[in-house]
C-alpha positions as CSV (number, residue, x, y, z in Angstrom):
1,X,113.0,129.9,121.8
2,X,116.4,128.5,122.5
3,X,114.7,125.6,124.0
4,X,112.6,125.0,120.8
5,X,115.7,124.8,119.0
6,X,117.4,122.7,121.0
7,X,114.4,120.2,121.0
8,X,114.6,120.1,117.3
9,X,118.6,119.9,117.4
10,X,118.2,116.7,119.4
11,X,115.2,114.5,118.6
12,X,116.6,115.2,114.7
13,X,120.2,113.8,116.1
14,X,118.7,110.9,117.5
15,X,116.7,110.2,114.3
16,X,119.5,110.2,112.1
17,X,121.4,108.2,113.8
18,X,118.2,105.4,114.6
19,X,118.1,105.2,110.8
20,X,121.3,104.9,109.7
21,X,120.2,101.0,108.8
22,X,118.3,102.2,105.6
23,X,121.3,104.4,104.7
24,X,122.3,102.5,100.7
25,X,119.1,101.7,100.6
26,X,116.8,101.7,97.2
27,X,113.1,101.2,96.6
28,X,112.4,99.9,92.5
29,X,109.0,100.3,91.2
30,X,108.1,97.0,89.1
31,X,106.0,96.5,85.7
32,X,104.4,93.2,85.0
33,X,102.7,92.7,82.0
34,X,100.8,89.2,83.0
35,X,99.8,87.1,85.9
36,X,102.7,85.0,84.7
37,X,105.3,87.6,85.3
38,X,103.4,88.5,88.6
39,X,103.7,85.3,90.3
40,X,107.6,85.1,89.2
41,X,108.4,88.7,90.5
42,X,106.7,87.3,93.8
43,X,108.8,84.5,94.0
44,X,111.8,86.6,94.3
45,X,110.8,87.7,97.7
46,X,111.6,84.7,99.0
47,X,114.3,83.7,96.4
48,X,115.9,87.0,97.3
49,X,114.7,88.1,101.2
50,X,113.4,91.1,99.6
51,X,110.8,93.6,101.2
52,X,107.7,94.1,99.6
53,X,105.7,96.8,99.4
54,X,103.6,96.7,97.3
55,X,103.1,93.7,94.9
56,X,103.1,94.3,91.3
57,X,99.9,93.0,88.9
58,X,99.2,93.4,85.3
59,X,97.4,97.2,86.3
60,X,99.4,97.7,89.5
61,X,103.0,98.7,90.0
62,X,104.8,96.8,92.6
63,X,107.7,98.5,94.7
64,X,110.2,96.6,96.4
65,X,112.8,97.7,99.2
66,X,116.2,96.7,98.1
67,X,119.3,96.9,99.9
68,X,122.3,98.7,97.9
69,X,124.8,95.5,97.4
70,X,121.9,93.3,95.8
71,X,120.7,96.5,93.0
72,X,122.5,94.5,90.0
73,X,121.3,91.4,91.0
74,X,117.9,92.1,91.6
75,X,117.7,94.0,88.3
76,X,119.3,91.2,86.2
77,X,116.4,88.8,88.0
78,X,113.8,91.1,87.0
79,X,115.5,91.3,83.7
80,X,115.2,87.9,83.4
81,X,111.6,87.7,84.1
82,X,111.0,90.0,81.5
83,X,109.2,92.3,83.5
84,X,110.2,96.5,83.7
85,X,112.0,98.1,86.8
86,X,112.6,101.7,87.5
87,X,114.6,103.3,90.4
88,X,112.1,104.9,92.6
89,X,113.9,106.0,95.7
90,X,117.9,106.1,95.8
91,X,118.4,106.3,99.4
92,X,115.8,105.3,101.6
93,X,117.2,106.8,104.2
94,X,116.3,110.1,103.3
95,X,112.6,109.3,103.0
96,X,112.5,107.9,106.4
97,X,114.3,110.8,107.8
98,X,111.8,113.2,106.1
99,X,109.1,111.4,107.9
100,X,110.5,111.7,110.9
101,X,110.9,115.3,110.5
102,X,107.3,115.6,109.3
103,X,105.4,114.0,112.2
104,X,108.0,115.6,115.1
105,X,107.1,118.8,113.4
106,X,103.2,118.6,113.5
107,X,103.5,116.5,117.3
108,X,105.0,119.8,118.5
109,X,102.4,122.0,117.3
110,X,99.8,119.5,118.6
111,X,96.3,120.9,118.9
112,X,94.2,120.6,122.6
113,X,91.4,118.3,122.1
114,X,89.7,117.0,126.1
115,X,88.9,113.6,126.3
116,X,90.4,112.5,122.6
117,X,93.4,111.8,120.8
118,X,94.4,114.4,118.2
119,X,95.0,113.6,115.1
120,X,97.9,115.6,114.0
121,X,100.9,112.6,115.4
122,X,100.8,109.0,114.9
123,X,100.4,107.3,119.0
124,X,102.3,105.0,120.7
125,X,101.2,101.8,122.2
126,X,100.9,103.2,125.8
127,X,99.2,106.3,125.0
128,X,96.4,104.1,122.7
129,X,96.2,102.2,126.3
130,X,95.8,105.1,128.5
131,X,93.1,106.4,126.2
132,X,91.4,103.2,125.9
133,X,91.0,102.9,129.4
134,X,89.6,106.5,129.4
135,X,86.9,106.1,127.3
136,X,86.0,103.1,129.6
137,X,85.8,105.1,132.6
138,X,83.8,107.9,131.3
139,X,81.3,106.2,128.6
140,X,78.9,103.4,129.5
141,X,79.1,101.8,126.3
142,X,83.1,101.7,126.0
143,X,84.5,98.4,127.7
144,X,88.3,97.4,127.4
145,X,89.3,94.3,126.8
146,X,92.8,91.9,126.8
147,X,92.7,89.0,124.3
148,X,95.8,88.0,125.4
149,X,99.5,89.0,125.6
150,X,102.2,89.5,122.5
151,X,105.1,87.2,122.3
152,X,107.3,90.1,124.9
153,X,104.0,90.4,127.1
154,X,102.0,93.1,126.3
155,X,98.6,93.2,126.5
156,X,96.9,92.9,122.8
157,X,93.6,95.1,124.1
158,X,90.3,96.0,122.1
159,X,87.3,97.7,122.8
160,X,83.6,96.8,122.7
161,X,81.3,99.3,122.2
162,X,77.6,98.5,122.8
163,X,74.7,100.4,124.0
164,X,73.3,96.6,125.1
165,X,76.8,95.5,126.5
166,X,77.4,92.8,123.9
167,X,73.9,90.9,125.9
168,X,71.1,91.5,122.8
169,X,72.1,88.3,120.6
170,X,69.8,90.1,118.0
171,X,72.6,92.3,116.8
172,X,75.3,91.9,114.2
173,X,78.5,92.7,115.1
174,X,81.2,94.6,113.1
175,X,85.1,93.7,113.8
176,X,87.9,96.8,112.9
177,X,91.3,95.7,113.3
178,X,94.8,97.2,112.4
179,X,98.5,97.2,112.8
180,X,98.2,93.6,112.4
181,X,101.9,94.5,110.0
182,X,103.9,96.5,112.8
183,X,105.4,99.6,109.9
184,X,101.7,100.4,108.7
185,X,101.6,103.2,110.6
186,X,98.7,104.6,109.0
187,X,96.5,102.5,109.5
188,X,96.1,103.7,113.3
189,X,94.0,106.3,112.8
190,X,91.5,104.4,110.9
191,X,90.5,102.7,113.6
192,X,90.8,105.9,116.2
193,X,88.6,108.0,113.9
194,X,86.1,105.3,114.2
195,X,86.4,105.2,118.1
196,X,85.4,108.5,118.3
197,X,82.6,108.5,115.6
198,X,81.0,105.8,117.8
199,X,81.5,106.5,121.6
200,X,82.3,110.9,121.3
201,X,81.7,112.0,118.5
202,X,78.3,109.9,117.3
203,X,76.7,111.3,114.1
204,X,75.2,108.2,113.0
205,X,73.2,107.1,116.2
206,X,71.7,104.2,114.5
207,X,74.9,102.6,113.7
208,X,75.6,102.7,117.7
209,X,72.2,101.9,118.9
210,X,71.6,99.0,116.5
211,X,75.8,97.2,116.0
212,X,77.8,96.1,118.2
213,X,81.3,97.2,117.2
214,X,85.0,95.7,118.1
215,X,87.8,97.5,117.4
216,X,91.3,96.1,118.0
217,X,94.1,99.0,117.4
218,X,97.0,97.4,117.6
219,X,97.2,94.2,116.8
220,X,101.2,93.6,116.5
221,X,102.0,95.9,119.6
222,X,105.9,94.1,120.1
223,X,106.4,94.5,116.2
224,X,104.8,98.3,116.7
225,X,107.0,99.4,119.1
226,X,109.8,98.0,117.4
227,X,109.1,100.0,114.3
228,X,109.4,103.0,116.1
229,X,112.5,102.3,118.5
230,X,114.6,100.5,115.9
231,X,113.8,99.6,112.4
232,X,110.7,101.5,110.7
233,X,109.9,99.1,108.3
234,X,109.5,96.5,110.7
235,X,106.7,94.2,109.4
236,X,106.4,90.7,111.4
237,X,106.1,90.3,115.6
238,X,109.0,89.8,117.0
239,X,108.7,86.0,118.2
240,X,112.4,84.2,118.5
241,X,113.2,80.6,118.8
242,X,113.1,80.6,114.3
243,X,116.7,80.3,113.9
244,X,119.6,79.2,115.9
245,X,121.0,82.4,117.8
246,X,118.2,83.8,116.7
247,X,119.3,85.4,113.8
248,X,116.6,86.4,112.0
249,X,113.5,87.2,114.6
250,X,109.4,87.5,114.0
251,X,106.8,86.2,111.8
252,X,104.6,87.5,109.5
253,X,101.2,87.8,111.4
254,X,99.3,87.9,108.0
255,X,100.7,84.3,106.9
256,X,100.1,82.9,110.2
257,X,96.0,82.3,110.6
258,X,94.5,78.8,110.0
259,X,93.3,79.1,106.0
260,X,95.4,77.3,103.6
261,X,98.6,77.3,105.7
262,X,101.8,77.6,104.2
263,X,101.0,77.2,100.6
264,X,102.0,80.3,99.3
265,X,104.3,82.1,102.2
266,X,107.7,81.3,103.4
267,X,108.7,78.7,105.6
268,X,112.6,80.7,105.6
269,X,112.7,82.3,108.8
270,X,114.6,85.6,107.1
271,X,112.0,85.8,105.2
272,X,109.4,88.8,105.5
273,X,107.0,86.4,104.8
274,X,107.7,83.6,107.1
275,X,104.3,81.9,108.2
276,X,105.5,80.5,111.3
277,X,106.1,77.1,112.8
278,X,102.5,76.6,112.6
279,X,98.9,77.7,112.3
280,X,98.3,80.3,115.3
281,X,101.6,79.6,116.5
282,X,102.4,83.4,117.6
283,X,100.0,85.0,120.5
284,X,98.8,87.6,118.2
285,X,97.1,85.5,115.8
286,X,95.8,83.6,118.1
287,X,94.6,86.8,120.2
288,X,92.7,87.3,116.6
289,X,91.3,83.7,116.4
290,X,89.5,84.3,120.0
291,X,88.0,87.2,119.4
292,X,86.8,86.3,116.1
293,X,85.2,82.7,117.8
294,X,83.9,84.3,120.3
295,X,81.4,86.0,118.6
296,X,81.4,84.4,115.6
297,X,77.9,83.5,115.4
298,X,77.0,87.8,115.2
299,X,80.0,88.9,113.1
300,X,79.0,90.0,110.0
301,X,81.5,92.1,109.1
302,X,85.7,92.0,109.4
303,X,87.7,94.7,108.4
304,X,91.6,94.4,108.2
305,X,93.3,98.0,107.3
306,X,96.5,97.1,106.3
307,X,98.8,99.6,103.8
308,X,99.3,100.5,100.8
309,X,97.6,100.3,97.7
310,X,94.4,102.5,97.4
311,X,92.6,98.8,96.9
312,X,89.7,96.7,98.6
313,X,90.6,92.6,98.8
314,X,89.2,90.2,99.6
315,X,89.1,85.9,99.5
316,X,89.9,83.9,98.8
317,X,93.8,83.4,98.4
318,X,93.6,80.6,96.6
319,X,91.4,82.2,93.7
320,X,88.0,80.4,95.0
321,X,85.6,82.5,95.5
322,X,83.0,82.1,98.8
323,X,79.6,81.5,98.0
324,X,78.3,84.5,98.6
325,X,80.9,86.2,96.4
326,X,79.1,88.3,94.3
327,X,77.6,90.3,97.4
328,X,81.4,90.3,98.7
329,X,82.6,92.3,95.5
330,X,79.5,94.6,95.0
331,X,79.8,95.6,99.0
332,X,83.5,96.0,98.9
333,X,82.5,98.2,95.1
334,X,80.2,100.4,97.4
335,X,82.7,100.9,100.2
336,X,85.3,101.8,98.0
337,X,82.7,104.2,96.6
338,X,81.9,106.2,99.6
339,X,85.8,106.7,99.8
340,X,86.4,107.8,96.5
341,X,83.4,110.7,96.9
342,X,85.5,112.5,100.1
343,X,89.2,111.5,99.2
344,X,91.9,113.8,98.6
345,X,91.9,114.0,94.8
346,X,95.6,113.3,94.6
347,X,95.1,109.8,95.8
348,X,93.8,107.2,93.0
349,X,90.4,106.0,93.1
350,X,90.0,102.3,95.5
351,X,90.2,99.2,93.1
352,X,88.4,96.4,94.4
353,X,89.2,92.5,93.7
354,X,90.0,89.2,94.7
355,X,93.3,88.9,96.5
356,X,94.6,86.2,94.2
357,X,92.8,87.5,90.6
358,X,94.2,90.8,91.7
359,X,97.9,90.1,92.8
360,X,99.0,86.3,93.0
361,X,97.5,83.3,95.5
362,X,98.0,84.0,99.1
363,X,97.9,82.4,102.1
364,X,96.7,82.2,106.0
365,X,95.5,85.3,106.1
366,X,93.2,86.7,108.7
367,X,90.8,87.4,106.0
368,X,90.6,84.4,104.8
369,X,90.6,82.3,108.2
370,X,87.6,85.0,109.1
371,X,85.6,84.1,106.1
372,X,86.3,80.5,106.4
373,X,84.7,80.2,109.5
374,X,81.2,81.7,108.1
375,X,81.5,85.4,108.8
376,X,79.5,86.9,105.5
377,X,82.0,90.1,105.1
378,X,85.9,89.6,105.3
379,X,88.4,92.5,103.2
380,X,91.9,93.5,103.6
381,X,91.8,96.9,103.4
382,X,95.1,98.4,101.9
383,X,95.0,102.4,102.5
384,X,96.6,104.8,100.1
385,X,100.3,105.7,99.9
386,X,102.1,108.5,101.8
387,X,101.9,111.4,99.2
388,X,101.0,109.4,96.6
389,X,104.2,111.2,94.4
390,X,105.1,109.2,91.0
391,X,103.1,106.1,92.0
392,X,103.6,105.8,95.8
393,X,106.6,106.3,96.1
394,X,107.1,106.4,99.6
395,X,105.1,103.7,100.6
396,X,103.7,102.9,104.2
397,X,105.3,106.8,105.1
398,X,102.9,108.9,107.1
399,X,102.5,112.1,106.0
400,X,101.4,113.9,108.8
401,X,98.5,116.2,107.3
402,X,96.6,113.3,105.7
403,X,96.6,111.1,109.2
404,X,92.9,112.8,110.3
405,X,92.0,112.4,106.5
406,X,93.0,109.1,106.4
407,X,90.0,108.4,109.7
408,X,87.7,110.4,108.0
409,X,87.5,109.0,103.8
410,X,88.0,105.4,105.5
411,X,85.1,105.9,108.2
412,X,82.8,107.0,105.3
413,X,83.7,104.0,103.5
414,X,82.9,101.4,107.0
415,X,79.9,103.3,107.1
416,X,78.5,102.3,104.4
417,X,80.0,98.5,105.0
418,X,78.1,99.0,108.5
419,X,74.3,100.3,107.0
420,X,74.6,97.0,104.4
421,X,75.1,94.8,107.9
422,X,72.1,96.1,109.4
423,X,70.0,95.8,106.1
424,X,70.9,92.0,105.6
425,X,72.5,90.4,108.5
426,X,72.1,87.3,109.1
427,X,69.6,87.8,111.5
428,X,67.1,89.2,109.7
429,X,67.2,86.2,107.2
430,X,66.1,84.6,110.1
């Protein structure tokens, strides 16, 4: 007993103290009431170096991670704009501290599960690894892969699963990614539920005999770890050489990809959404890019998880719609669908839309770069908020009994994304 509390005495110490950056902290909630408003809210992040977390539309709240000294000024800005604010959280700290309390908590009572991850903690990098590398030694259809190495040279590593080994050309594949934003915790589990509903766990056989499936669990693994050592709301990689002394550090992964390039991110380094020097200038993205040509002639399906926001996007960020649109909304409607039906019914039902209809024009996005290149299905999916108390008020926060829940309502929605592949792929056209 005494070392039980001691443990808790300790790793609660060492939390506070790895924290103490958010102490002063705030988090506003933001009202727009037009498109117009929208786009000038946005503009602050930059205008301001503000954290977003959520970006405020006509039917959307946004939320927006303040630091204590700028409160007045971002308020008379929003002010200004004409659009509402409310204080959501007064010190951030608090939350992040809760959290961490939370998942150290449920990690200690962790359940036994041979052979699989359990779903009661969120993993680190190397235990995703040594698990990968499991399921490769024990299931024929499991093989691990290395697209490449991060900017501090880790190994960005995916799996393939395929009962054919990747060799019939006659099957679609589907692409799951996440962590591609280092503090999206949440997002992990998606795409470990998934892992184990196609190589332990299988109850839809078809989907395994009949798709070839890649699933890439952490994408950002430097920006990951970082997020867990250092700052939790770590977003970008953490690339250097921006700034002299390098001051401010990383880019923003989801501004860096090849589509429409710097029109509508941040070419200040500080900024949370700095694109980069360049297209695929950071080894992440391009770790993306050669997995997504390399079987880009089969992929018929790309599914970012990202969170918050309860919503289904997708492109393109300039407002244009692809070509095959319509079948792009009513999908992503039947996805979000399937969710909705299992969901806890505290969370808000999925909204589905154009990135740039829904929130304000984007820009090189893996999404769009994915559907630019001629894969039929590309969506950001953005996952619902931690709690989901007085419109999210805790953002990207893990709370630690919805992580399986999370695998589960999401899997039933991929599902269903999955069965419309096999139905219409471009193969059978053919």
């Amino acid at each position: 007993m005494f070392k039980i509390v001691l443990f808790f005495v300790l790793y609660f110490s060492f939390s506070i103290a790895k924290h103490e950056h958010y102490d002063g902290y705030v988090v506003y909630q933001i009202t727009v009431t037009d498109k117009q408003q929208a786009e000038r809210v946005y503009a602050l992040e930059n205008e301001l170096l503000l954290d977003v977390w959520l970006y405020a539309a006509p039917t959307i709240p946004g939320l927006v991670l303040v630091p204590g000294p700028m409160r007045e000024r971002f308020q008379s800005k929003v002010a200004a704009i004409g659009a509402q604010y409310e204080l959501q959280v007064e010190n951030v700290k608090e939350i992040v501290d809760l959290e961490e309390k939370l998942l150290a908590t449920a990690a200690f009572r962790k359940s036994t599960r041979p052979g699989r991850l359990s779903f009661d903690k969120i993993h680190r990098y190397a235990e995703v690894n040594a698990y990968l590398d499991e399921l490769a030694e024990k299931y024929d259809t499991v093989t691990v892969v290395s697209a490449g190495k991060s900017f501090e040279g880790r190994d960005i590593r995916y799996l393939k699963i395929s009962t054919t080994n990747f060799e019939d050309t006659n099957k679609p594949v589907i692409m799951l990614q996440s962590l591609l934003h280092a503090r999206e915790w949440v997002t992990l589990p998606v795409t470990l539920y998934a892992i184990e509903k196609l190589v332990i766990d299988i109850t839809d056989k078809n989907l395994v005999d009949n798709i070839d499936w890649i699933i890439l669990p952490i994408a950002n693994p430097d920006g990951y770890e970082f997020s867990h050592e250092h700052l939790r709301f770590w977003r970008k990689n953490r690339s250097t050489g921006h700034t002299i002394t390098n001051l401010c550090v990383g880019v923003d992964l989801n501004r860096n990809f090849g589509y429409n390039f710097g029109l509508w991110s941040s070419d200040i380094a500080c900024s949370e959404a700095y694109h980069g020097k360049g297209p695929f200038s950071e080894p992440e993205s391009q770790a993306v890019r050669s997995i997504v040509l390399e079987h880009s002639n089969r992929l018929e399906l790309y599914f970012d998880v990202h969170s918050h926001g309860s919503i289904i996007l997708y492109g393109y960020g300039d407002g244009i719609l692809p070509p095959n649109g319509l079948t792009i909304h009513l999908v992503a409607v039947r996805i979000a669908q399937a969710i909705d039906a299992v969901k806890w019914p505290s969370k808000p039902n999925y909204r589905v839309g154009n990135i740039a209809m829904t929130f304000a024009n984007v820009s090189g996005t893996a999404m769009d770069y994915v559907q630019g290149i001629g894969v039929p299905l590309s969506y950001i999916h953005e996952m619902p908020a931690h709690r989901n108390e007085n419109n999210s008020l805790t953002g990207t926060l893990v709370d630690p009994d919805y992580i399986e829940q999370a695998g589960y309502e999401t899997w039933e929605g991929i599902k269903v994304g999955a069965r419309w592949v096999l139905e219409n792929s471009r193969r059978n056209k053919h």
